[in-house]
C-alpha positions as CSV (number, residue, x, y, z in Angstrom):
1,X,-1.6,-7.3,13.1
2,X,-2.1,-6.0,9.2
3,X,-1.9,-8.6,6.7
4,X,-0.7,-7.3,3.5
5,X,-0.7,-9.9,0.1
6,X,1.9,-9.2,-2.0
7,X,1.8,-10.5,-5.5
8,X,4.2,-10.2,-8.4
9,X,6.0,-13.4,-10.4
10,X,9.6,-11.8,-9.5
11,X,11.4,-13.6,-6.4
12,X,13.7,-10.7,-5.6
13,X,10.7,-8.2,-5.6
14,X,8.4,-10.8,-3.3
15,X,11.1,-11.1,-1.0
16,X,12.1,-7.7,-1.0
17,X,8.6,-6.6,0.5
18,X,8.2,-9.2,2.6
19,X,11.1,-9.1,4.4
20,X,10.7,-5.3,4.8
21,X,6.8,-5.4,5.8
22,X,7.8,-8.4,8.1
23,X,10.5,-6.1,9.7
24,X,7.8,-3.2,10.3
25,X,5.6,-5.6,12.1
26,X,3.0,-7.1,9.3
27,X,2.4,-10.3,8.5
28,X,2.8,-10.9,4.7
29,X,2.0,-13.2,2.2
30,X,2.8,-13.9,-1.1
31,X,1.5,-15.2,-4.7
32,X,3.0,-15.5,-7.8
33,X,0.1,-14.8,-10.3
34,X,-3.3,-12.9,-10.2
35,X,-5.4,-15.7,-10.1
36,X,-3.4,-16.7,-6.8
37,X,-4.4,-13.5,-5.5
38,X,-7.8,-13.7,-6.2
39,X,-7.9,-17.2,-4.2
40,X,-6.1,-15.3,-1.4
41,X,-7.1,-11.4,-1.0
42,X,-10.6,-12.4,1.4
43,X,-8.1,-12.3,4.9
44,X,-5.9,-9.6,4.3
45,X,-6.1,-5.7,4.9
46,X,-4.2,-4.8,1.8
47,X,-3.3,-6.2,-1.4
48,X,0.4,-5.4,-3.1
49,X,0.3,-6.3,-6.9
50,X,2.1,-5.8,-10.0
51,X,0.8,-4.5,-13.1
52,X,2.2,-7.5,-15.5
53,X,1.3,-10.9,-14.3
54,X,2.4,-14.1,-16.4
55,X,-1.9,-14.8,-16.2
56,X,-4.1,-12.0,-16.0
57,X,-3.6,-8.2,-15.9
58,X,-3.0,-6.3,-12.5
59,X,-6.0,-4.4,-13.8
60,X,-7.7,-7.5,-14.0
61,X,-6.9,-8.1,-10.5
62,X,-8.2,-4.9,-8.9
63,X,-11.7,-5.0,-11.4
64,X,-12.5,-8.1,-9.9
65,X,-11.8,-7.7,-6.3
66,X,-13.7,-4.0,-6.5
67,X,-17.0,-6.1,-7.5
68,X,-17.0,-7.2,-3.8
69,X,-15.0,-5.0,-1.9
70,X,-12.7,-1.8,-0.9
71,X,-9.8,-3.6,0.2
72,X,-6.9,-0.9,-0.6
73,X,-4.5,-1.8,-3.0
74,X,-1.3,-0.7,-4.4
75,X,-0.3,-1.3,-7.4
76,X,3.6,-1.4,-8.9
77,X,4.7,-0.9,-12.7
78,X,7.4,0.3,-14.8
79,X,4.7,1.6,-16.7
80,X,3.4,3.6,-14.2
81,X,1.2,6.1,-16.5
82,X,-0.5,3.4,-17.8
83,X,-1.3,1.4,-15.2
84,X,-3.0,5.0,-13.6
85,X,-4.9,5.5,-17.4
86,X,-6.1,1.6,-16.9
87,X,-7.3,2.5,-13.1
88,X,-8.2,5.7,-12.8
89,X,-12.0,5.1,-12.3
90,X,-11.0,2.6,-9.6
91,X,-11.2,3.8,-5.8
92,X,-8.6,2.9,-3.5
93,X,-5.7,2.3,-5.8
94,X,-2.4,3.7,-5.1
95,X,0.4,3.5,-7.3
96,X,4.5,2.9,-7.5
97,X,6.8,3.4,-10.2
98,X,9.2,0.3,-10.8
99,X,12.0,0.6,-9.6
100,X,10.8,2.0,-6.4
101,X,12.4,3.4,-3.5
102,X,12.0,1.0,-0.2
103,X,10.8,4.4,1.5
104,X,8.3,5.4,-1.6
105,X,6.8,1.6,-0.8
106,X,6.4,2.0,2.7
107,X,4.8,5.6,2.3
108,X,2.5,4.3,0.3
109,X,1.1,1.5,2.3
110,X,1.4,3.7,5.0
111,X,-1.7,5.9,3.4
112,X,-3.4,3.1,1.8
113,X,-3.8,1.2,5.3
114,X,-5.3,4.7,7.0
115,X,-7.2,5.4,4.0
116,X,-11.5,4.9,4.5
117,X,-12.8,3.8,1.5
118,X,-16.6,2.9,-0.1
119,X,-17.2,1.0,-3.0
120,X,-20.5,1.6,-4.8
């Protein structure tokens, strides 16, 4: 079974995905902040984040986590343009615009799991 981390400081959005990813069969976890997720994202096959976290950037997130490894990860914002300007240098990053279709999300991690990626 796919473990997928989830992290954004909303509730509804948190619950949202995991009980969705739950439904399709994943098992999911779920952090609050991006130093949370860098205490969590060694054990899990893909990594949901937001772009704003009350502590450290998204961006911040992905940086450090490509210093050791490919694990894919999507990353959701209302500013979705940005987010992509921040990250375009970064392999394995997908991207979904806040608000975002459930459908849009499960696409998404769909082709991030199947993706094969290297970091460098």
């Amino acid at each position: 079974m796919k473990r997928l981390l989830v992290v954004d400081d909303q509730a509804g959005i948190t619950g949202l995905l995991k009980m969705l990813f739950q439904h399709l069969g994943y098992d999911v976890l779920v952090r609050e902040t991006g130093q949370e997720a860098l205490q969590s994202y060694e054990d899990v096959d893909l990594l949901i984040t937001d772009y704003y976290l009350p502590d450290i950037s998204g961006v911040d997130v992905v940086k450090t986590i490509r210093e050791t490894c490919a694990l894919p990860i999507v990353v959701m914002s209302g500013l979705i343009d940005e987010a992509k300007a921040e990250l375009t240098e970064q392999p394995a990053v997908y991207f979904v615009e806040k608000p975002f279709s459930i459908k849009d999300m499960e696409r998404v991690v769909t082709e991030a799991l199947q993706s094969e990626v290297t970091v460098s």
